[in-house]
N, C-alpha and C positions, 0 to 999 in steps of 0.2 A: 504494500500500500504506500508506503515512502518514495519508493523508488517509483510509483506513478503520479503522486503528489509533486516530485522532485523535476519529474519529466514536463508536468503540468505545467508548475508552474516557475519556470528555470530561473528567469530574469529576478522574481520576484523573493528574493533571500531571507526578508522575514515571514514569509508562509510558509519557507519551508523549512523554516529554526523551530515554527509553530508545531508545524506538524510533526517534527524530532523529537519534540519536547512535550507533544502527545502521546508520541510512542513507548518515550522513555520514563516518565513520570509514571502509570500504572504499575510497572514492573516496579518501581521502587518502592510504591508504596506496598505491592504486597508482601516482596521480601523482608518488610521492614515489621510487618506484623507475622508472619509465618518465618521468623529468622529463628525463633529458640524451638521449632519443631526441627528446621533443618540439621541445626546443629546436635539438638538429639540426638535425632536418627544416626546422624554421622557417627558421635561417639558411644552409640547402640552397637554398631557394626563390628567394635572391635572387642567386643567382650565376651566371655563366653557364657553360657547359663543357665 
């Protein structure tokens, strides 16, 4: 979707800072709540039990 966004709209550099920062902002936020599951999991993997 970026890279059609990007194609769109070339000339215009803050639409497509916009839409970068559409893409990239969800992911942060969910990592940012689901981070002490990951890391769990992670240090789950190495234990035996």
């Amino acid at each position: 979707m970026l890279a059609g966004l990007r194609n769109l709209w070339w000339t215009r550099y803050e639409m497509w800072a916009a839409g970068s920062m559409l893409t990239v902002v969800p992911v942060m936020v969910i990592y940012s709540f689901a981070s002490r599951y990951f890391i769990r999991g992670v240090a789950m993997t190495g234990m035996k039990g």
